[in-house]
C-alpha positions in Angstrom: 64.3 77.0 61.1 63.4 74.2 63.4 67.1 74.3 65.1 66.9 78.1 65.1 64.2 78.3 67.2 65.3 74.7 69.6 68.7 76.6 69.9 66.1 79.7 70.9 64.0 78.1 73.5 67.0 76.9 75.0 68.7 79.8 75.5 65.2 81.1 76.8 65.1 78.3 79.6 68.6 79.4 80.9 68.1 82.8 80.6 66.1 83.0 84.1 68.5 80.7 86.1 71.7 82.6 84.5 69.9 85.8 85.7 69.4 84.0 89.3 73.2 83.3 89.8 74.5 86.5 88.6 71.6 88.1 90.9 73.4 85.7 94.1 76.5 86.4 93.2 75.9 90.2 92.6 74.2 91.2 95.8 76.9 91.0 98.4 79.2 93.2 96.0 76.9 95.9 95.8 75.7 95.7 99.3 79.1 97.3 100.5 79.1 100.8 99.2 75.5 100.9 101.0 76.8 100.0 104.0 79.5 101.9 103.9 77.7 105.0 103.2 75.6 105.2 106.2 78.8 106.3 108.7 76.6 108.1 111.2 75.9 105.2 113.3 79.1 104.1 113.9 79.6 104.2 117.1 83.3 105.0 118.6 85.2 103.8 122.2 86.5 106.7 124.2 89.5 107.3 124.2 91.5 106.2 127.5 93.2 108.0 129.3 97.6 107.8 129.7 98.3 107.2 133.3 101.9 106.5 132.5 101.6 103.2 134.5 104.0 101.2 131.1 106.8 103.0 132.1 106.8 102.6 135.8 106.2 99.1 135.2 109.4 99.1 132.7 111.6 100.5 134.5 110.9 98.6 138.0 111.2 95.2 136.1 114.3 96.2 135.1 117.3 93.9 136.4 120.1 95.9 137.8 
C-alpha cells in the first residue's frame, strides 16, 4: 500500500507541470483558427493600375 500511494503522490506532483507544458505547447496551435477567423480586418493594397510602360521598355532595349 505504501508504494501504491508513493507511486500516487508522484504522479500527483507531475500532474500540474505536465499540464503546464501541454498548456505552452498547446496555445499557439489553437490560436490560428482564431485568428484566422476574424477576416474583416484585413486590409487589402489597391490594385495598380497597367500603364503598359514593360513593354515599351522591352522592346526599346531590344538590340537590333
Amino acid at each position: 500500500m505504501n508504494r501504491i500511494a508513493a507511486n500516487t503522490l508522484k504522479t500527483l506532483r507531475l500532474l500540474p507541470r505536465a499540464a503546464l507544458i501541454l498548456m505552452v505547447l498547446a496555445a499557439p496551435v489553437l490560436a490560428v483558427p482564431m485568428m484566422r477567423a476574424d477576416t474583416g480586418s484585413t486590409i487589402e493594397a489597391p490594385a495598380l493600375r497597367k500603364s503598359g510602360v514593360g513593354f515599351v521598355l522591352l522592346v526599346s532595349l531590344q538590340r537590333g
